[in-house]
N, C-alpha and C positions, 0 to 999 in steps of 0.2 A: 467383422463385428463392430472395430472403431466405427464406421461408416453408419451401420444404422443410430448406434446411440449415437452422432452426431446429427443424423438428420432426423432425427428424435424431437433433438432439443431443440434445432433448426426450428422445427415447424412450432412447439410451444413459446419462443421467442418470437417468429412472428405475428403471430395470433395473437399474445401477451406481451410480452417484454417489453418489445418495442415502442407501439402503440401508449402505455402507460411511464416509460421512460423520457419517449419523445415529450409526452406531453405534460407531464407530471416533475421531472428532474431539473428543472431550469425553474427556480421559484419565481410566482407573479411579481411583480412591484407592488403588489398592493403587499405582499408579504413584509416586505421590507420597511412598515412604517415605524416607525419608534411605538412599541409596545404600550409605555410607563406615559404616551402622552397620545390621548385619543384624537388631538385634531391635528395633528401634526402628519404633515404630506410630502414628506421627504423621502425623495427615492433613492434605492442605492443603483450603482449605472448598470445599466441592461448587459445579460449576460454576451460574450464572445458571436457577434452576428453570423459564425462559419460551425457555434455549436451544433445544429440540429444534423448538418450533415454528417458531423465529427460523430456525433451518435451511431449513425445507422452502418457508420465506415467500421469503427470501431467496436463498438456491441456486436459486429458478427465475430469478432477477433476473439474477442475476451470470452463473448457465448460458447463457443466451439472449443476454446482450452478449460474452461471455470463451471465443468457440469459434474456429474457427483454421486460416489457410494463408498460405505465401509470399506477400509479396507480388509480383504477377502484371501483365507487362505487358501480357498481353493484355485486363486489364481494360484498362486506358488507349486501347489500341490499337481497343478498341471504343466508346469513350466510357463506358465503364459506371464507371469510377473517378473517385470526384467530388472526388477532392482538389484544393485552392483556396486558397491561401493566404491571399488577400486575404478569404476567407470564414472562414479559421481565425482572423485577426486581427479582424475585426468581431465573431465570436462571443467575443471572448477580453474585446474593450471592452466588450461588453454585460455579460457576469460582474464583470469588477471595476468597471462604471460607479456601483455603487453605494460603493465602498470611497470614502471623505470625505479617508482620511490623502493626502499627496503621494506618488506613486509614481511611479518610476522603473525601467524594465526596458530590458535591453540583454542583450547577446551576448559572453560572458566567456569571454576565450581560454583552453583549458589545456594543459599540452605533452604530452598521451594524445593521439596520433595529430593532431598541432595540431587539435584538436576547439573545439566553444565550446559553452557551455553557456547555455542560455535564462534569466536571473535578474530578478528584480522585486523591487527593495526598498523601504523606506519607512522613514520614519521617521530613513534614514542618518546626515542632520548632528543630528539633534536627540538622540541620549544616547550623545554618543561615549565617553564613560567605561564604560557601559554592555554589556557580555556580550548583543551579540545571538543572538535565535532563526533557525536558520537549517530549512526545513521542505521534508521529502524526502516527496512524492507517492508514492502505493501503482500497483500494477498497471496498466499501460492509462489512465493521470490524467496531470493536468499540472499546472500553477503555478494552473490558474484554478477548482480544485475548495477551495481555500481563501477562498474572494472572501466569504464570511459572517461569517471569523475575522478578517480583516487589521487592521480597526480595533481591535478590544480588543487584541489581539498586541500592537499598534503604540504603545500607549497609553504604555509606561513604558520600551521598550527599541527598537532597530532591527530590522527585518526581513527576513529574505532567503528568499524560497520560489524553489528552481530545480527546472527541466525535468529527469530524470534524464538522463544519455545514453541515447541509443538510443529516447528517449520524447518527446511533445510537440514545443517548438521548438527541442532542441538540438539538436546533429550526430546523426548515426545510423552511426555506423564498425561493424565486425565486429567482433562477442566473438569470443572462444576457445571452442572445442568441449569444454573441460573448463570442469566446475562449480569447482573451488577457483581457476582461473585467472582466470575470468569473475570472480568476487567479488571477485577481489583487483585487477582492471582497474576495477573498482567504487569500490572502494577511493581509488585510486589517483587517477580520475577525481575525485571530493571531495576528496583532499589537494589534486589540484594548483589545484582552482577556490578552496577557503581560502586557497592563497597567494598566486592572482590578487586575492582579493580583501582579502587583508594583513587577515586575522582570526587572532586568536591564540585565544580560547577560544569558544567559542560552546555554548548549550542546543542542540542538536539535534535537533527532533524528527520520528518516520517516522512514516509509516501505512503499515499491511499490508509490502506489501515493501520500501517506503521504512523502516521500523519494524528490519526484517531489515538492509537495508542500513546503516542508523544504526547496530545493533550491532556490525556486522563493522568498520565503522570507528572505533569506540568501543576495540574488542579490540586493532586495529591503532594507534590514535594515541591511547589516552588524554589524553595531557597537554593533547589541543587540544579537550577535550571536558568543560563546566562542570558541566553536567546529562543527561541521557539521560532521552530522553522518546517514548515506545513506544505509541503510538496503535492497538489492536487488530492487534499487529503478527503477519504471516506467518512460517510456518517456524519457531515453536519446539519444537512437541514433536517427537521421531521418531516414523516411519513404526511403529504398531503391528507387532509382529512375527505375532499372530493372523491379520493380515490375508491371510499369506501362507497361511494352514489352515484358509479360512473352510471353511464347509460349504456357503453358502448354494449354490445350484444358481443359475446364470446360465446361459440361453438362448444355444445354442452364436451364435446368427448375432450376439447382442448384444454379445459376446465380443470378435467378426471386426469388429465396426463399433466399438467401441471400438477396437482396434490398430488399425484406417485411420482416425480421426480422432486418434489418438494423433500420429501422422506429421505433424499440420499445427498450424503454431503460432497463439499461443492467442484470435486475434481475426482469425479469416479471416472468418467468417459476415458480421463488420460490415461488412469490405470489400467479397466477393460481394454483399451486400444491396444497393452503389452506392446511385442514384438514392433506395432505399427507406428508405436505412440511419437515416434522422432517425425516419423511423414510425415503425420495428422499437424504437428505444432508447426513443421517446417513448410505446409500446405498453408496453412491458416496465417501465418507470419513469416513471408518469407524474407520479409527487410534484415529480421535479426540479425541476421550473418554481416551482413554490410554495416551496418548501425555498432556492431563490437568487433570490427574491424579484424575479424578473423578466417576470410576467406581462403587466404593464402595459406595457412600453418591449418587449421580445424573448423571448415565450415559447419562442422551438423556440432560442434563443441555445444552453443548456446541452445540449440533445442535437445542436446544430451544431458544439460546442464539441467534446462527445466522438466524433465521428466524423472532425471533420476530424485530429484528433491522434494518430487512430488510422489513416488511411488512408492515412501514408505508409510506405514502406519499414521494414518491422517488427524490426528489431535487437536493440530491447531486448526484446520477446516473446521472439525466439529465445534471448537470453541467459538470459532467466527461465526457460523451458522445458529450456535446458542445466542450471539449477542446481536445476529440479525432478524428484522423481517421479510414475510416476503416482497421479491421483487428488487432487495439488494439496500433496503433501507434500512438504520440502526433503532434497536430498541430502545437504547437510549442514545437519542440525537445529543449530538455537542454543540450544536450553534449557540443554543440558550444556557449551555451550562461555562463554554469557555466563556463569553464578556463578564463571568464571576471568577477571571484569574487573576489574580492581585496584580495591581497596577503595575508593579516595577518590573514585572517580565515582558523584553519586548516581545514581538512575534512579527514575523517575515513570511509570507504564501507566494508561491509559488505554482502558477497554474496555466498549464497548454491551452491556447488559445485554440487550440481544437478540441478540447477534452469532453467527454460526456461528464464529467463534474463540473456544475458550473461555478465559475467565480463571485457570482452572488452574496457568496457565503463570507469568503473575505471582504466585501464591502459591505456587507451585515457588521460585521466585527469590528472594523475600522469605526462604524458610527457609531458601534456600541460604548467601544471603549476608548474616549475623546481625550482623556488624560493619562492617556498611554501609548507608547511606540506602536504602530500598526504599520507595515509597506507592503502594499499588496501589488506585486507582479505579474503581467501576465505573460507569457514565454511563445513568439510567434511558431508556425509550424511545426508546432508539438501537439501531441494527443495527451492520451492518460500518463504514458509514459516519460516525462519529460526529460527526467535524465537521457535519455538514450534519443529522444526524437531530436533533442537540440541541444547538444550537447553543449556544443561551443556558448548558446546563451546561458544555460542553465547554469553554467560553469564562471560566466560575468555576475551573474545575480550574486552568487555564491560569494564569489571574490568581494562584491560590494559589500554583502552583510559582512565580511570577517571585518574590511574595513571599517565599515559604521562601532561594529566592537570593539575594535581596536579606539578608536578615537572617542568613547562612550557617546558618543551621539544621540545613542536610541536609550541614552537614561537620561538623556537633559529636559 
């Protein structure tokens, strides 16, 4: 069954996805002219020259794990739903049993719907004067897709990576069927676990939508926010307007089967897959194992990791899919709303030089906001996943920004 909804969606991404990603996801130069001055013909630098291939490598990856239904009792009711807690917890030890620093995870109440949010820290007592990193998971992740970073992270400052709501081991409650209310529930859900956990400034950093997420709460809460730190992050540019006048001709039935998988949120195939669902991720990704350095003690840990965290009751899918449109773009773009974040926040991006996100979007922002800290990185063979594709660099970047904080440099 995994098998047809995968080659399902196969053939709707070819047809679509692709074709409109390729062509669509990498903004013109002419996008990039200063807005507020019409004759002005300043470009921001051309995106990453290995992006379009990075595209098509990667969009089968991400296609084939990121397709999508309610989650469904009658899987359960038939046994075909393999969610396990106690299998979501062993996979979770096996990813950070390599992490050396002391870690500590628990279940941090916040007054959004008395919810609790999944958190793993380290490093806690030892640099309490210290501006800890606190690090928000992308799409369909959780706390344990960091498990290669934690030790460098952990090296000179404290650490907190949580579960988002609605994702991995946190609560799962219902968003709002509006996109600006869902974000601001987002929002809201990180103030109140910062002040569960009596943090006053903290670096920040998101990946993909975690990336999105960090900004909106950057916009919202400046003052509790040291550095901004944007890891290949989702949702910055808007939705091309072309897109709406392509010409290309799409195959009416391609069309009809995009609008019915349009209708189901964004990781149903994983679940339908049940029993299969560790092959199917370990088929489509099979570096993981190697990449979390887990071959030797728990190779299928990481893809038991990613299914079991995905196979419950899907909330935060559904909220992402509220705050998306089609085709993977935000309803509300941040490109034009972050250059309105108060000057004195710096921000740091960080972005795979093979990523289907293109880096665009940080040299958008850098020329946006001229009297503000802006460094924008790009991280060599790495895709969307940077942490884990380059570890070792991602991991220099890092080191860099603590020290730039360290020495205020990115407020002078």
């Amino acid at each position: 069954m995994y098998k047809i909804w995968s080659n399902i969606y196969s053939i709707k991404y070819l047809f679509i996805n692709r074709n409109l990603q390729h062509r669509y996801l990498s903004l013109s130069c002419s996008a990039f002219k200063n807005p507020l001055d019409k004759t002005s013909t300043k470009l921001v630098p051309p995106p990453d020259p290995g992006l379009d291939i990075a595209i098509e490598e990667q969009a089968e990856h991400q296609v084939g794990i990121q397709t999508g239904v309610l989650h469904s009792k009658l899987l359960n009711y038939i046994g075909w739903d393999q969610f396990n807690i106690d299998k979501l917890i062993k996979a979770e030890k096996a990813l950070l049993g390599n992490v050396k620093s002391k870690l500590k995870s628990r279940q941090i109440p916040i007054e959004l719907w008395d919810s609790k949010i999944y958190t793993i820290s380290l490093a806690e007592d030892s640099f309490p004067s210290k501006i800890p990193f606190v690090l928000l998971h992308g799409f369909g992740a959780g706390i344990g897709i960091w498990a290669a970073n934690l030790d460098e992270l952990a090296k000179g400052r404290s650490v907190h990576a949580i579960d988002l709501l609605g994702f991995g081991r946190s609560s799962r409650p219902s968003f709002s069927s509006n996109s600006t209310s869902t974000e601001l529930e987002y929002i809201k859900s990180i103030e109140d676990w910062r002040k569960s956990m009596k943090i006053d400034k903290m670096i920040i950093v998101g990946h993909s939508f975690g990336g999105y997420l960090a900004s909106s709460y950057a916009l919202e809460h400046p003052e509790n926010v040291r550095h901004l730190v944007l890891v290949d992050p989702w949702g910055m540019p808007e939705r091309p307007k072309e897109m709406d006048h392509s010409t290309r001709k799409i195959p009416f039935w391609a069309k009809a089967l995009s609008d019915v998988m349009s209708q189901f949120s964004p990781l149903t195939s994983l679940r339908i897959a049940g029993p299969y669902a560790t092959s199917m991720i370990r088929r489509l990704r099979p570096d993981l194992g190697i990449r979390y350095n887990i071959t030797d003690s728990d190779p299928n840990a990481i893809y038991e990791y990613i299914y079991q965290i995905n196979a419950q009751k899907p909330t935060g899918e559904i909220a992402f899919k509220t705050m998306s449109l089609k085709y993977g773009w935000a309803k509300r773009p941040m490109l034009n709303r972050i250059t309105k974040l108060n000057s004195k926040v710096p921000m740091s991006f960080l972005f795979g030089a093979r990523s289907w996100i293109s880096s665009s979007s940080g040299y958008k922002v850098k020329e946006e906001r001229p009297q503000s800290y802006v460094d924008v990185n790009i991280i060599s063979n790495a895709g969307h996943h940077v942490y884990a594709d380059n570890q070792e660099e991602f991991n220099r970047v890092m080191s860099k920004i603590c020290k730039t904080v360290e020495s205020n440099q990115d407020l002078q």
